[in-house]
C-alpha positions in Angstrom: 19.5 3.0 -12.6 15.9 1.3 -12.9 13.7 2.8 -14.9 9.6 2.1 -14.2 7.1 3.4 -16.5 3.9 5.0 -15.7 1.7 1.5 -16.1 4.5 -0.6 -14.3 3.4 1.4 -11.3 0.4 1.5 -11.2 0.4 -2.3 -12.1 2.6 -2.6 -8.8 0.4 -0.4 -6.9 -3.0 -2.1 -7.6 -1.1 -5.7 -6.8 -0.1 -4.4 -3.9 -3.4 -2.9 -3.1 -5.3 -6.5 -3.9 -2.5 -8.1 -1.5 -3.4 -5.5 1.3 -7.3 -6.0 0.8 -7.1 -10.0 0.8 -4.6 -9.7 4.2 -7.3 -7.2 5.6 -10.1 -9.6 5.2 -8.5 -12.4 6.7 -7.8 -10.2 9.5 -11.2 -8.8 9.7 -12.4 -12.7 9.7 -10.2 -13.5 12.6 -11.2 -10.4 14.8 -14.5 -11.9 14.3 -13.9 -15.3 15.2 -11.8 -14.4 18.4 -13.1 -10.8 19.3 -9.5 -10.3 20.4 -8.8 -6.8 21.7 -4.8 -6.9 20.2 -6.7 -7.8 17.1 -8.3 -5.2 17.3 -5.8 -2.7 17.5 -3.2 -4.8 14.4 -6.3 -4.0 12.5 -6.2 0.2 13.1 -2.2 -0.2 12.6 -2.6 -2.1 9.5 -5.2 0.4 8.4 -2.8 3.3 8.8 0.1 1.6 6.8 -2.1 0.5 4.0 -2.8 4.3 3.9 0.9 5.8 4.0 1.2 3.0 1.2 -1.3 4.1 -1.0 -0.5 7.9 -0.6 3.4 6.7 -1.2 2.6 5.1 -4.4 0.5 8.0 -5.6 3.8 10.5 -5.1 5.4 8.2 -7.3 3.0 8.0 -9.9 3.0 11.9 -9.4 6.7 12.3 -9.7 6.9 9.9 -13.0 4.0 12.4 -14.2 6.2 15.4 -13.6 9.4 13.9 -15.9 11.1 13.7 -12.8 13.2 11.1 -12.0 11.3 7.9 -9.8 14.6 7.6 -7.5 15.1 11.1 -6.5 11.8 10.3 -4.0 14.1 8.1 -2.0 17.2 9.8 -1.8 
């Protein structure tokens, strides 16, 4: 089974936060540039999956805090 400790999270979470933040600029950029209305709306989508991400990743940091095991949140 894999095994992920504490910092390997969070390591993976704040990439994955930089990732989101760099893609969310370059959207905000092209909303601006085009004033697109379906822009618009990606953007509000994109917002709410960036924040079931982060809330996702800080359950798994919790769970790895508790000395339960990582995988059981999936299963």
């Amino acid at each position: 089974m894999l095994e992920m400790k504490g910092s390997d999270v969070l390591k993976l979470s704040f990439s994955l936060l930089w990732l989101e933040v760099s893609v969310l600029v370059c959207m905000n950029l092209s909303i601006v540039l085009s004033g697109s209305v379906i822009l618009n709306i990606a953007l509000i989508l994109y917002l709410e999956m960036l924040c079931l991400l982060v809330v996702l990743l800080c359950s798994l940091v919790l769970l790895k805090g508790c000395g339960r095991n990582w995988m059981l949140f999936w299963t």
